[in-house]
Structure formats: structure tokens, C-alpha cells
SEPAGU-89152 format. One record per residue (C-alpha): residue number from 0; chain; x, y, z. Coordinates in nm, 4 decimals, always signed. Layout:
REM residues N
     n   chain          u          v          w
   NUM       A          X          Y          Z
...
***
This chain:
REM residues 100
     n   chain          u          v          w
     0       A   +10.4057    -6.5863    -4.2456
     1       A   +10.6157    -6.4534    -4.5312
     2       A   +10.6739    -6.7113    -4.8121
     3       A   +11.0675    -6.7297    -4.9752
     4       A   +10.9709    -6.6769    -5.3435
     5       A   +11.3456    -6.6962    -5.4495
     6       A   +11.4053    -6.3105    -5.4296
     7       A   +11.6418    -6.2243    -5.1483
     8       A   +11.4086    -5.9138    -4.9985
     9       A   +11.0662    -5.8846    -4.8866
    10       A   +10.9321    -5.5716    -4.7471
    11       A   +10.7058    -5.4402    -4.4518
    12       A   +10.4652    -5.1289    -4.4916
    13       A   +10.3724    -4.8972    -4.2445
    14       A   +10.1635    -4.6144    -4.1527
    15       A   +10.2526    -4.3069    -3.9321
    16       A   +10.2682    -3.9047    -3.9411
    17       A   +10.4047    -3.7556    -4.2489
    18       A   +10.7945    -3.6529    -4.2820
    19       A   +10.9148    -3.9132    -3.9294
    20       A   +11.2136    -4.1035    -3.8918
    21       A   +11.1438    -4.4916    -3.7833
    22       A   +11.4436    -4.6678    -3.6481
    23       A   +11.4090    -5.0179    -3.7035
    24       A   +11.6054    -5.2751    -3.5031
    25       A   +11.6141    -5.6291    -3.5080
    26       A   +11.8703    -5.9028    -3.3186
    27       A   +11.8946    -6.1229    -3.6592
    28       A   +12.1579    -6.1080    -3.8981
    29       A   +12.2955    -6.2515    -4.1990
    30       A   +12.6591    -6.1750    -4.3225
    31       A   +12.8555    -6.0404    -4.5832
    32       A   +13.1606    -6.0411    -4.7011
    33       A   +13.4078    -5.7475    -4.7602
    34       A   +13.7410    -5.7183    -4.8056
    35       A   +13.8137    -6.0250    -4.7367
    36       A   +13.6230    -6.0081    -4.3865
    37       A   +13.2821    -6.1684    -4.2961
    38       A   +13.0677    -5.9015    -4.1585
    39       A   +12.7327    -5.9616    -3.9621
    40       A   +12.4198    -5.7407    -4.0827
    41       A   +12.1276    -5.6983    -3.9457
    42       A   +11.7885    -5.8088    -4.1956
    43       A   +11.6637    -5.4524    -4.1907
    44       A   +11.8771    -5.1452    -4.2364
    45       A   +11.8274    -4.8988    -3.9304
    46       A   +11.6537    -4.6256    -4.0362
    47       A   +11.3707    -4.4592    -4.3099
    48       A   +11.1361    -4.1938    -4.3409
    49       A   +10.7747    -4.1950    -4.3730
    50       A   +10.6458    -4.0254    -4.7025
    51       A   +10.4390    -3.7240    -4.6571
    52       A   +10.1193    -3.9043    -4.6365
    53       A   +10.2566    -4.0930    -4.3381
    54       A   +10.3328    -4.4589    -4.5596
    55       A   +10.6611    -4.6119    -4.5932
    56       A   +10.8201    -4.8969    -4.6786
    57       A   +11.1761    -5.0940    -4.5799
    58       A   +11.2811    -5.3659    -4.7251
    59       A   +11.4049    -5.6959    -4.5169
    60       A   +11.6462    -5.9051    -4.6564
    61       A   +11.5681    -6.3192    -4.6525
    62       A   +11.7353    -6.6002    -4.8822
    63       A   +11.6960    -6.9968    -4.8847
    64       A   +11.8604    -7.0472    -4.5714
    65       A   +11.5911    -6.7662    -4.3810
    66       A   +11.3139    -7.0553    -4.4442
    67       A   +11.1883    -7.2080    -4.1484
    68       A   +11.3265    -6.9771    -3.9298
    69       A   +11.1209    -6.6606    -3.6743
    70       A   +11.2631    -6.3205    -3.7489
    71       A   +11.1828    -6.0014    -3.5472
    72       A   +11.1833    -5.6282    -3.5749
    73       A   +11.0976    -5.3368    -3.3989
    74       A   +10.9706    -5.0010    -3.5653
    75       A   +11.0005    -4.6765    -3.3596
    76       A   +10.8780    -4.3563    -3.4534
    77       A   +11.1538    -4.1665    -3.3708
    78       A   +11.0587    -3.8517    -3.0927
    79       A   +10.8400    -4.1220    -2.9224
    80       A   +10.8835    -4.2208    -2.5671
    81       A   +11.1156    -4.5157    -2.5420
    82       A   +11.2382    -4.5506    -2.9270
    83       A   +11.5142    -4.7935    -2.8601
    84       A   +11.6107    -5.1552    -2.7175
    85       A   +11.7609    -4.9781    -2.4350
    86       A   +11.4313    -4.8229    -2.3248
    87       A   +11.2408    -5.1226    -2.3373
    88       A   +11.0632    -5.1180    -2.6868
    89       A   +10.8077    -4.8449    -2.5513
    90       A   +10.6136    -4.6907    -2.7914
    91       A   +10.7644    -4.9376    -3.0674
    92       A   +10.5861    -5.1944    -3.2738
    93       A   +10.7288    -5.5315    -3.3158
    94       A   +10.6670    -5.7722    -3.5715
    95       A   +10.7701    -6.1350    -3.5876
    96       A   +10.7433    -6.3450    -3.9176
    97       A   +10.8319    -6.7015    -4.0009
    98       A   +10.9912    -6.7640    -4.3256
    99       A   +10.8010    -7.0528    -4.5391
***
């Protein structure tokens, strides 16, 4: 459970080997627009990179209209076995949260 506190991020900390790519995916989205065009985003930006003590953190955006609602993501270590969707989530840790 992740509490909307008025601030439009909240953030998710993880552990892994030092120096490693984690692709993060998720299938929700909010949108922005640009140019004139309204653009879905996903609510966690695709990739970071663990700190060389293995920690990290990525930041997930949420407003007012996030409460209520279940999000998910996936984390993948990237040079694991099965680091995307497409491969099933296999070696990837996924996290769900409800906004309150």
C-alpha cells in the first residue's frame, strides 16, 4: 500500500549486484501532453542502474486520480534469463501496490 501524500512520485528501492542495468516495465500509464498531442507514459521510466553497492532507486509517478487504483511493475536485472514481458517475466520481480 503506498499512500498519495499530494506529491506526484513515490519511489521503489532495490537491491542487486553493483554497476547492472534493471529494465523496469509496467502496463499502466498516465499521459502527457506535447505539442499539442496527448501521449501515454508508462508510471516508471524503463531503465536505471544499480549504484556500486548494488542499491538503487526509480521513481514512479502517481497523482490524485492514481488513488484507489492496483499498479504493477516488473524489475529485471538485465543479463538475466528471461528479462522481458516477452519471455515471460523469468528471473524478474514484480511488485503490485494500491494507491490509498
Amino acid at each position: 500500500m503506498v499512500e498519495y501524500r499530494g506529491y506526484n512520485y513515490t519511489d521503489v528501492l532495490y537491491k542487486t549486484l553493483p554497476h547492472r542495468y534493471i529494465n523496469w516495465e509496467t502496463p499502466d500509464t498516465f499521459y502527457v501532453k506535447y505539442l499539442g498531442r496527448i501521449f501515454p507514459t508508462p508510471i516508471i521510466n524503463s531503465q536505471t542502474h544499480s549504484r556500486r553497492d548494488g542499491s538503487g532507486k526509480q521513481m514512479i509517478f502517481m497523482d490524485k486520480n492514481s488513488i484507489g487504483k492496483t499498479f504493477t511493475i516488473w524489475g529485471c536485472v538485465e543479463g538475466d534469463k528471461g528479462a522481458t514481458k516477452e519471455e515471460n517475466f523469468e528471473g524478474c520481480t514484480e511488485l503490485k501496490f494500491k494507491v490509498r
